[in-house]
Backbone bond lengths (Angstrom), bond angles and torsions (degrees), N, CA, C in turn:
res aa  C-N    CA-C-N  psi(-1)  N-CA   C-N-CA  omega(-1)  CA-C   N-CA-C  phi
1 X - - - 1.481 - - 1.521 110.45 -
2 X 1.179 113.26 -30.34 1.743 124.96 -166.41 1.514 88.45 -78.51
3 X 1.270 122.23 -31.36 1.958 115.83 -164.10 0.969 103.87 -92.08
4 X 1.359 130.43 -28.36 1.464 148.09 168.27 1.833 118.90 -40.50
5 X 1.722 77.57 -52.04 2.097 87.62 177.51 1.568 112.60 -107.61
6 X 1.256 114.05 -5.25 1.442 110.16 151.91 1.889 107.20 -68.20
7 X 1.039 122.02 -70.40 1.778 128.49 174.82 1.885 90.84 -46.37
8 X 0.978 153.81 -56.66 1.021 129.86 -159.26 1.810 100.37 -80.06
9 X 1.305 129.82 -55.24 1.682 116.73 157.75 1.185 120.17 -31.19
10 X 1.282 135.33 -58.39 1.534 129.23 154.80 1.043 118.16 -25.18
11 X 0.965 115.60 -74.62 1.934 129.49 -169.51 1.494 102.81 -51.38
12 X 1.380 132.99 -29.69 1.339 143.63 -170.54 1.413 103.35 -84.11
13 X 1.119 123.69 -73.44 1.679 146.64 158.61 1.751 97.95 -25.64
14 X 1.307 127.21 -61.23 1.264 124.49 170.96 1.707 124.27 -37.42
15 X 1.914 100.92 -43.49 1.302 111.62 -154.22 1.703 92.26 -87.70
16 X 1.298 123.42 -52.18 1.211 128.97 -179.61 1.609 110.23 -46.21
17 X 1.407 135.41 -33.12 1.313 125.93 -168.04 1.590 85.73 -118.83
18 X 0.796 134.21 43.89 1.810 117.61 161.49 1.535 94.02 -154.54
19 X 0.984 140.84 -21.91 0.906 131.85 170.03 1.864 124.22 -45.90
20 X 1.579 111.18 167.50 1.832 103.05 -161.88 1.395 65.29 -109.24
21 X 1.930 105.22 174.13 1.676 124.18 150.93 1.895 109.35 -61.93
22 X 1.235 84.18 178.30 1.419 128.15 -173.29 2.014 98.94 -38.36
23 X 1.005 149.35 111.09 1.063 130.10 -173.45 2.225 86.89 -121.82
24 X 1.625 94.74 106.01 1.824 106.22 -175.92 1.429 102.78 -76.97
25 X 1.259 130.61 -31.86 1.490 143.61 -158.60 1.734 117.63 -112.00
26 X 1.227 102.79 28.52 1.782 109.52 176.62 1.679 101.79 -82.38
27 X 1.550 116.43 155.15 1.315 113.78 -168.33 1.487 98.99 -61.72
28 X 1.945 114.49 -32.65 1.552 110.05 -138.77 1.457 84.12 -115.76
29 X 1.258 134.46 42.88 1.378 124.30 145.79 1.419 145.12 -28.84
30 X 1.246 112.41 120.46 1.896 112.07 172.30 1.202 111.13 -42.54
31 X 1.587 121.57 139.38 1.534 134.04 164.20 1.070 115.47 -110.82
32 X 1.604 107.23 126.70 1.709 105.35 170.08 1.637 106.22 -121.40
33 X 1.663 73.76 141.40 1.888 91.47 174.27 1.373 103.87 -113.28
34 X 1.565 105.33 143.75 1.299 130.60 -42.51 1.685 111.68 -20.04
35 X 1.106 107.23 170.17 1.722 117.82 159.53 1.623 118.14 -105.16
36 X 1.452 111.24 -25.65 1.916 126.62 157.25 1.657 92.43 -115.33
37 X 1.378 106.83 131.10 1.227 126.97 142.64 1.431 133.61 -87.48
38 X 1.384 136.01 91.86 1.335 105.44 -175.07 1.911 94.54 -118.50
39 X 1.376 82.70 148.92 1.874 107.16 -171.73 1.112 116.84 -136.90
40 X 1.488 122.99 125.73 1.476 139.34 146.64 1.378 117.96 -14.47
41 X 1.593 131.15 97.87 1.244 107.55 -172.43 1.700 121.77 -70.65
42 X 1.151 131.09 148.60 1.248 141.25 -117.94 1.448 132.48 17.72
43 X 1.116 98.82 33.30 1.861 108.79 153.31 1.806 131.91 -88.14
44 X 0.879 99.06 133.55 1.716 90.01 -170.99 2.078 104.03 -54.68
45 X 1.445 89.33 168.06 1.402 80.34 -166.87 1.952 91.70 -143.96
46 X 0.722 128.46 -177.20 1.756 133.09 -179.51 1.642 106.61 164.62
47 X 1.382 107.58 146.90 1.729 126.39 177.10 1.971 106.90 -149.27
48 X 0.954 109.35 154.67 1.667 124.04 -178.53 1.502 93.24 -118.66
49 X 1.555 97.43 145.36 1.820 118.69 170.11 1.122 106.09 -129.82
50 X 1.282 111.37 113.48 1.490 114.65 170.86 1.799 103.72 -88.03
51 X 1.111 102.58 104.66 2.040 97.91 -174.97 1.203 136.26 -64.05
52 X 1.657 108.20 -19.40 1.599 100.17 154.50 1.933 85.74 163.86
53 X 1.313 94.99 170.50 1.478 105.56 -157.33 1.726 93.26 -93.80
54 X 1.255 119.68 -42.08 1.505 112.29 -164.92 1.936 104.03 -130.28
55 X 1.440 95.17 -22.09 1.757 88.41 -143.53 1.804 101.41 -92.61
56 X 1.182 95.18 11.09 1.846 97.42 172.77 1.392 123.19 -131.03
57 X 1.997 99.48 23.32 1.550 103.31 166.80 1.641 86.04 -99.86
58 X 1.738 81.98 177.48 1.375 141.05 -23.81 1.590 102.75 -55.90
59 X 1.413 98.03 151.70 1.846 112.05 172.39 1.256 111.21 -43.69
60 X 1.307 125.39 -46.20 1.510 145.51 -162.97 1.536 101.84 -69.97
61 X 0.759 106.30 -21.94 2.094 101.44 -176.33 1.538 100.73 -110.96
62 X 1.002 137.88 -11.33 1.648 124.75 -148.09 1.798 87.37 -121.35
63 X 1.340 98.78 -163.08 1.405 120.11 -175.52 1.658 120.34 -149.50
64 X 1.068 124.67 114.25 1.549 120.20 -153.56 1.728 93.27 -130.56
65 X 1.262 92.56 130.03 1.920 92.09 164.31 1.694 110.65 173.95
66 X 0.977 95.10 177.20 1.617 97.66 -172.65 1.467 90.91 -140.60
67 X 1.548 103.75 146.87 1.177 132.62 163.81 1.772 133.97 -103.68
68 X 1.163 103.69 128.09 1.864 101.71 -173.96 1.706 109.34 -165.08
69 X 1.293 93.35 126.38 1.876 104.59 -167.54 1.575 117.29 -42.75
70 X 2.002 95.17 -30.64 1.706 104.01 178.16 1.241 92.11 -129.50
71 X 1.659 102.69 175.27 1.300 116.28 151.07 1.183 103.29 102.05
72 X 1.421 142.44 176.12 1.773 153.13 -164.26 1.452 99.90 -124.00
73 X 1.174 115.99 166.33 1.351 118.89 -176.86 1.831 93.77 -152.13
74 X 1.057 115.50 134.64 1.615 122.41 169.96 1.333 105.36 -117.55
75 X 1.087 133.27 143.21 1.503 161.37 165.55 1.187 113.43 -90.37
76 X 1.448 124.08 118.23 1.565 132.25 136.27 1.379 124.07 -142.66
77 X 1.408 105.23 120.71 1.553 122.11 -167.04 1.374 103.82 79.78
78 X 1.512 101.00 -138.11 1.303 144.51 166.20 2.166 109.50 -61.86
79 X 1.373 101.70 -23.22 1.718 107.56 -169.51 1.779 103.32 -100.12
80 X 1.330 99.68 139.01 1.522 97.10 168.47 1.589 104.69 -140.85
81 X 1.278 109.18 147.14 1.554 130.62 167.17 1.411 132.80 -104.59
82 X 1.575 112.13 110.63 0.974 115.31 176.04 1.686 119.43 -95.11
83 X 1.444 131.76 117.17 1.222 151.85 153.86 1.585 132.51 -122.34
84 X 2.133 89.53 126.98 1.800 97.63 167.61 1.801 83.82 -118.35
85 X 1.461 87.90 158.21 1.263 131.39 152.51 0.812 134.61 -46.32
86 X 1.599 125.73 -45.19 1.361 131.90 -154.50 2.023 94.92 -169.49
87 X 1.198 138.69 95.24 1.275 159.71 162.81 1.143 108.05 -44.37
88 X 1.618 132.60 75.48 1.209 116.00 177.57 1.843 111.08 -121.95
89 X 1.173 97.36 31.03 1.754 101.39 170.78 1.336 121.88 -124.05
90 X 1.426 100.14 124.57 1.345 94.96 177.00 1.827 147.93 -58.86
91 X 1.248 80.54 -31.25 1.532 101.45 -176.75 1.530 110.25 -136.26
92 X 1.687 125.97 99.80 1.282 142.88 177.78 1.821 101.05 -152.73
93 X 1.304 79.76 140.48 1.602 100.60 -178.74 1.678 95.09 -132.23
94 X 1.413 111.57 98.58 1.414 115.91 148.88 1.095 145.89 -60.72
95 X 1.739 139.27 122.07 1.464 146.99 -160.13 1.212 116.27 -86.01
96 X 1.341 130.56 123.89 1.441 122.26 149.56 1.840 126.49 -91.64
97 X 1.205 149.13 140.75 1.093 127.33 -154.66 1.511 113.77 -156.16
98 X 0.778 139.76 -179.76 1.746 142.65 -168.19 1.599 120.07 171.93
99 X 1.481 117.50 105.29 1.670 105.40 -178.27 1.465 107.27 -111.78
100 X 1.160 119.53 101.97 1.408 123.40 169.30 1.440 132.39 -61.84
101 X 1.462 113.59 159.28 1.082 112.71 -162.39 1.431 143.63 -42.99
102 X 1.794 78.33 1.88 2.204 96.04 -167.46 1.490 97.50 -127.05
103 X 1.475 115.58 37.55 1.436 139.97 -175.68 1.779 104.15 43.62
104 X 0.953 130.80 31.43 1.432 131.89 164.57 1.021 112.49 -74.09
105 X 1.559 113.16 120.79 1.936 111.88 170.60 1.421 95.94 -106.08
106 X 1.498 92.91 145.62 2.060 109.11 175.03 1.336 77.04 -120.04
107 X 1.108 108.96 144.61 1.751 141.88 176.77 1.701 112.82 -126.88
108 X 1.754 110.67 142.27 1.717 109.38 178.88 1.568 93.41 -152.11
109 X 1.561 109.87 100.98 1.736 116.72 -173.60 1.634 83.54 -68.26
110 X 1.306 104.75 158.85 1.429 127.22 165.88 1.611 107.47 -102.88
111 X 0.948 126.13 101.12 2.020 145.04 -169.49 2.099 92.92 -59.59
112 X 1.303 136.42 95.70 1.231 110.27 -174.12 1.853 89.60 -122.55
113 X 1.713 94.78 148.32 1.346 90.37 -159.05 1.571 92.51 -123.41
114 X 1.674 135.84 92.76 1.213 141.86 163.11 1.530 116.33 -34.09
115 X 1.195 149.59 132.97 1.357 157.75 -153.67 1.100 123.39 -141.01
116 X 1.618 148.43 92.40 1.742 129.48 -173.44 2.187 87.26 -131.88
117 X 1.598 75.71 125.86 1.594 101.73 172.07 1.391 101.56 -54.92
118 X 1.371 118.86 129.98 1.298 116.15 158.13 1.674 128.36 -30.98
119 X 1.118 129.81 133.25 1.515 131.70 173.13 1.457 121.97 -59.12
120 X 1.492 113.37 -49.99 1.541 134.87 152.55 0.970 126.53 -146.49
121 X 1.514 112.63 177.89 1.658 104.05 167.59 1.738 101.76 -157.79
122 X 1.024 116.07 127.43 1.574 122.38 171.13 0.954 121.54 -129.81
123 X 1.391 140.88 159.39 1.432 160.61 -116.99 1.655 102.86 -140.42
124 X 1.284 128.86 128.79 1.383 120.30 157.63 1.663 111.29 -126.50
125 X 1.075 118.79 -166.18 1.741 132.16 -163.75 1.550 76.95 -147.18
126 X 1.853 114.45 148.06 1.174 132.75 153.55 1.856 103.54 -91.42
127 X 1.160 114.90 62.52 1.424 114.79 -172.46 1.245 111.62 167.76
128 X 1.664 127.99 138.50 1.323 140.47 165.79 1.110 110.29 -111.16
129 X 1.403 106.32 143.44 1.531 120.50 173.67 1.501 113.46 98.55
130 X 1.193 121.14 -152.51 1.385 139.78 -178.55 1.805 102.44 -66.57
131 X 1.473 119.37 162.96 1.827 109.55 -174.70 1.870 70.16 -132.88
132 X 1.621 81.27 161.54 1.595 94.39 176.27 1.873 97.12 -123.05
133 X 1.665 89.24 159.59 1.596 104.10 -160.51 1.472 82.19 -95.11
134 X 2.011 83.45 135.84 1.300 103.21 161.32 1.765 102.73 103.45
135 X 1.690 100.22 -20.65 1.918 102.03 -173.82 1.380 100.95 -95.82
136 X 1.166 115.96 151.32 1.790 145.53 176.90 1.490 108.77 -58.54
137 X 1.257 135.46 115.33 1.118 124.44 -164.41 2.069 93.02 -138.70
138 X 1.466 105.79 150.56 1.447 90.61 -173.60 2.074 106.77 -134.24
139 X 1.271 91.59 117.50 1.428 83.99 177.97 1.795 133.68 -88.59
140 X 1.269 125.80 157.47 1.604 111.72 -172.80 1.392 98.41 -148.75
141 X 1.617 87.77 134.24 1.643 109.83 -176.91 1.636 112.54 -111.61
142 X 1.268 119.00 114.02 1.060 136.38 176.11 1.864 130.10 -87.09
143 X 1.288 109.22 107.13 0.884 112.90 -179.63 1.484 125.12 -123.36
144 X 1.571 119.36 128.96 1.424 122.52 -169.13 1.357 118.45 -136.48
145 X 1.468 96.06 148.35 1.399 123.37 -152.93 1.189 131.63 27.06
146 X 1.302 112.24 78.89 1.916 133.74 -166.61 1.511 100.77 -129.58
147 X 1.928 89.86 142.85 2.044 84.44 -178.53 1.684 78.48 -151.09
148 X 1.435 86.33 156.80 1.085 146.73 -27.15 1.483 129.50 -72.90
149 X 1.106 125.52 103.11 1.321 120.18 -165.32 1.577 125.69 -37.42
150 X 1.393 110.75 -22.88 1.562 97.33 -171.92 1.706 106.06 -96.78
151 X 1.576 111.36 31.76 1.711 137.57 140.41 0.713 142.61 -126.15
152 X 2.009 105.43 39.74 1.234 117.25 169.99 1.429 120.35 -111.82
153 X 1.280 127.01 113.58 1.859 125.70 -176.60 1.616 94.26 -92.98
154 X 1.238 105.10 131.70 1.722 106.77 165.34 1.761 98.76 -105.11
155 X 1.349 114.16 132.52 1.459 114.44 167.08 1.273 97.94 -121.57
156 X 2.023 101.30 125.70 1.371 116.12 153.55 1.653 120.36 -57.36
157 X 1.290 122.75 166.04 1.409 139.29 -177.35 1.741 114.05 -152.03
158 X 1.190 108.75 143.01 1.374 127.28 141.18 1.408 132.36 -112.00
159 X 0.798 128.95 117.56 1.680 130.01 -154.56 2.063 98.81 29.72
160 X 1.406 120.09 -111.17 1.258 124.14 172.08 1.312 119.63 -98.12
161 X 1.084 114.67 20.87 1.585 112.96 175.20 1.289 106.63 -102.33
162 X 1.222 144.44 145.34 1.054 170.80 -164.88 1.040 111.77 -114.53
163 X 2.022 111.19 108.52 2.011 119.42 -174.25 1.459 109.61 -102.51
164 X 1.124 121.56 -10.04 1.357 117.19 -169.80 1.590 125.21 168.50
165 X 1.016 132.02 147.18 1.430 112.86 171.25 1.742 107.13 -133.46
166 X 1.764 118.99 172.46 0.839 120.05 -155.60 0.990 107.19 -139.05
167 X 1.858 137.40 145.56 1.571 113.62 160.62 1.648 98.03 -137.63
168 X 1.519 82.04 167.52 2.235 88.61 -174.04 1.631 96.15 -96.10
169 X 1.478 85.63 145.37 1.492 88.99 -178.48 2.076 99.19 -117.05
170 X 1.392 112.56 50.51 1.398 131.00 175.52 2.060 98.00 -103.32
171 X 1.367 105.49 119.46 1.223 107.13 -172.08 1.611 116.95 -108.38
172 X 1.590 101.63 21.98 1.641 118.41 169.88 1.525 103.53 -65.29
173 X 1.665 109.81 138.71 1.383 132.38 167.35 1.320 116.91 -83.18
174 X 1.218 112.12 -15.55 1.829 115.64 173.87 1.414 94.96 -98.25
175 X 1.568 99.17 -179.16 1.741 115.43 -162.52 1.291 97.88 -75.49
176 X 1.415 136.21 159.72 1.017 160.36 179.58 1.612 126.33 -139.06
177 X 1.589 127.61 141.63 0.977 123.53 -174.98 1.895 100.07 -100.21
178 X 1.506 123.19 126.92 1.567 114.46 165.86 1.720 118.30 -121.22
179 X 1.341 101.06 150.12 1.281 89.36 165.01 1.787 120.79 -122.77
180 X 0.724 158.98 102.03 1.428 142.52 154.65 1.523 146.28 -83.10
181 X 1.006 116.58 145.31 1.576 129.71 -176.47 1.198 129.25 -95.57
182 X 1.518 121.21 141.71 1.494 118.18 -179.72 1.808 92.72 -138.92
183 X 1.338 88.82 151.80 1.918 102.53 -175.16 1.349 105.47 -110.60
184 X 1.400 124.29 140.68 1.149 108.21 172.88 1.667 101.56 -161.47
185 X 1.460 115.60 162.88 2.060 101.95 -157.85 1.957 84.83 -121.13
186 X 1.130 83.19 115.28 1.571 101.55 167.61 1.117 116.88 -10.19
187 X 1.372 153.38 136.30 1.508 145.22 137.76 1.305 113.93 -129.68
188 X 1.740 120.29 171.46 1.395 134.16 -161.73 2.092 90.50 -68.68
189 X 1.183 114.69 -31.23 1.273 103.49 170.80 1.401 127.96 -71.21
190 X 1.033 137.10 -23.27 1.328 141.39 109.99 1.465 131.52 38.10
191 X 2.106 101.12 -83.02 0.911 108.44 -165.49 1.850 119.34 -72.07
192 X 1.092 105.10 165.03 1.537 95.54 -164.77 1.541 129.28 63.28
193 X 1.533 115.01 1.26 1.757 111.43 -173.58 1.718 96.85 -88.96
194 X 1.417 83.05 162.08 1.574 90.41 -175.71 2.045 82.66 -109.31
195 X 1.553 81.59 163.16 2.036 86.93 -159.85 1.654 71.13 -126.57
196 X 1.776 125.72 140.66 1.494 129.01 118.61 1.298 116.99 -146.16
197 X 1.362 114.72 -162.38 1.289 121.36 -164.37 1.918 98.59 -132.47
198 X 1.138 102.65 166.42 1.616 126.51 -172.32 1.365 103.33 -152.57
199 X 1.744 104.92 124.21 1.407 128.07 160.68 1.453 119.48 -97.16
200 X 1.151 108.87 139.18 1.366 104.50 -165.20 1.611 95.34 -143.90
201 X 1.673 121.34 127.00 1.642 108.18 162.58 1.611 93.69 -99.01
202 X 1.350 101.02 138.61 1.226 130.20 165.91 1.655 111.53 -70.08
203 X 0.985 151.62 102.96 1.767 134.74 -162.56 1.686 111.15 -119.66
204 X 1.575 106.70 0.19 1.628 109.76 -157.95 1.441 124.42 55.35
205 X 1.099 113.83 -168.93 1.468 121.00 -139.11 1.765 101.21 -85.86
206 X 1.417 116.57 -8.04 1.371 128.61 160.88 1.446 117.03 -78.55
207 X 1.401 121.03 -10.88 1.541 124.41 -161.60 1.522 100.34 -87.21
208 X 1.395 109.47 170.34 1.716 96.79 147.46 1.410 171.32 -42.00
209 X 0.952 141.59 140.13 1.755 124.85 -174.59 1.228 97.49 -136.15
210 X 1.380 96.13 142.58 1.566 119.40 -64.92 0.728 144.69 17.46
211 X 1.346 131.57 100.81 2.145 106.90 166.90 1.301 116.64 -48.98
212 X 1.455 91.44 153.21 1.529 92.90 -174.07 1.515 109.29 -79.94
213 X 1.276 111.33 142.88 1.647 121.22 -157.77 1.885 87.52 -139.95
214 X 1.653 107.86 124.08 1.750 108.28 141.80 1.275 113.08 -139.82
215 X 1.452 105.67 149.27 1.234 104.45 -137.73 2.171 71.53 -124.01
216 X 2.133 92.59 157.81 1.709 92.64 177.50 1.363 90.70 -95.10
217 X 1.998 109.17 179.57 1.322 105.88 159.23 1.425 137.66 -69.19
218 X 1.374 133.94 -133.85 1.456 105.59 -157.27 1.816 69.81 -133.45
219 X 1.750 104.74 148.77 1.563 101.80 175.67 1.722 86.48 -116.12
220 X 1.508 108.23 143.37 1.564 116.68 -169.63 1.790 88.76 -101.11
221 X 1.550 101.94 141.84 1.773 104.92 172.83 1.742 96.39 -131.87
222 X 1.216 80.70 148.55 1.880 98.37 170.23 1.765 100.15 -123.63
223 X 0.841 109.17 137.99 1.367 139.45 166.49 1.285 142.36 -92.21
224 X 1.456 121.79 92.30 1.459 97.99 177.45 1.344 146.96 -108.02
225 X 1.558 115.80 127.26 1.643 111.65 -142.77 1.877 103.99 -121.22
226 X 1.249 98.82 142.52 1.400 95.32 160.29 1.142 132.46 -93.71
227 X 2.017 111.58 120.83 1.583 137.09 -160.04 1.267 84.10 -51.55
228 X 1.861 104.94 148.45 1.680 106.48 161.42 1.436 120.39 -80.43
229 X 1.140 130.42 -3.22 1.827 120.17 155.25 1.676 106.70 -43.84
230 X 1.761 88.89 -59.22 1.777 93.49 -166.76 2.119 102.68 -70.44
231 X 1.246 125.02 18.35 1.168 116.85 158.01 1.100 105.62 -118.51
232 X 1.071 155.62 -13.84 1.472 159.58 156.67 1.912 117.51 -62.09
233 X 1.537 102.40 -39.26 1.370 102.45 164.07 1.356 123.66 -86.74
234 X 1.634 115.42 -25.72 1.197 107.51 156.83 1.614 129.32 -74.35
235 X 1.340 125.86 0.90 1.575 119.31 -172.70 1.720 90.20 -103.90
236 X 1.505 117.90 -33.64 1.632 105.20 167.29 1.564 106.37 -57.23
């Protein structure tokens, strides 16, 4: 038994220093399903690797495994499973892997994309009181602690019309605080609109459905404009 796990440390020690890098582009590459993971952070999370169709038999000669900072991995055959419980890292990229008999490793990272809904988000005006027609007025949408930010679109609003939208170009994997601005010059349409904003992470076709959307409350503006009688009697 003792010669057994000395020859198997060897054999390990062998593979680690003779082994080539990462080869992403071999015909007979590992597949993982999903191929994007994206997860709720502290939501459980799991993916399958199928390691390759021909080029890492027989089992007995090759080397099969996957790599990931958390989580368990079970083996059968050629297939392996990766599962955590509980998703609490932000930034991990899990390995799938295979070294064949002519020490070639084919490698297939698993892309996993951690996700936390914004906490809130509210709306301000650079201005109190009444807005005057025709003046520059600038609005800011606040949004806190949302990840990953560089899948977050903020869209401005006036009642249901739609003024603009926004995205952060901050490429942190942990939560982040943003704010953004939209300009816009007072008019008689204006008065009485209710103004907010909507956060939205965008996650692709792995994300949720719904996307996740929070939306601020509504900021009410009055406007003050001059009636066209009183511009018509003033241009006579």
């Amino acid at each position: 038994m003792y010669s057994n796990f000395v020859l198997l440390v060897f054999s390990f020690t062998i593979f680690l220093c003779c082994v080539r890098s990462c080869d992403y582009n071999c015909p007979d590459k590992p597949v993982l399903t999903p191929s994007t993971l994206v997860v709720k952070y502290g939501d459980p999370a799991s993916a399958t690797c199928v390691a390759c169709q021909q080029a890492c038999l027989p089992l007995n000669e090759t080397i099969i495994f996957m790599e990931a900072s958390v989580g368990n991995i079970a083996k059968d055959g050629t297939t392996m499973t990766w599962r955590v419980d509980r998703l609490t890292e932000w930034d991990l990229t899990p390995k799938c892997f295979y070294t064949d008999v002519d020490n070639h490793q084919c490698c297939t990272h698993l892309t996993v994309i951690v996700y936390q809904p914004p906490k809130s988000v509210s709306i301000s005006l650079n201005h109190t009181g009444a807005l005057t027609e025709h003046t520059e007025y600038t609005l800011q949408c606040f949004v806190l602690n949302v990840a990953p930010a560089r899948n977050l679109v903020v869209t401005f609003y006036r009642g249901q019309t739609q003024l603009g939208q926004k995205t952060s170009n901050d490429t942190s994997k942990e939560p982040v605080n943003e704010s953004f601005v939209l300009s816009f010059s007072a008019s008689p349409e204006d008065n009485g609109a209710q103004f907010w904003c909507e956060a939205k992470l965008e996650l692709g076709p792995e994300g949720p459905r719904p996307p996740v959307k929070v939306k601020s409350t509504e900021l009410n503006v009055i406007v003050h404009f001059e009636h066209k009688e009183d511009r018509h009697n003033w241009v006579e």
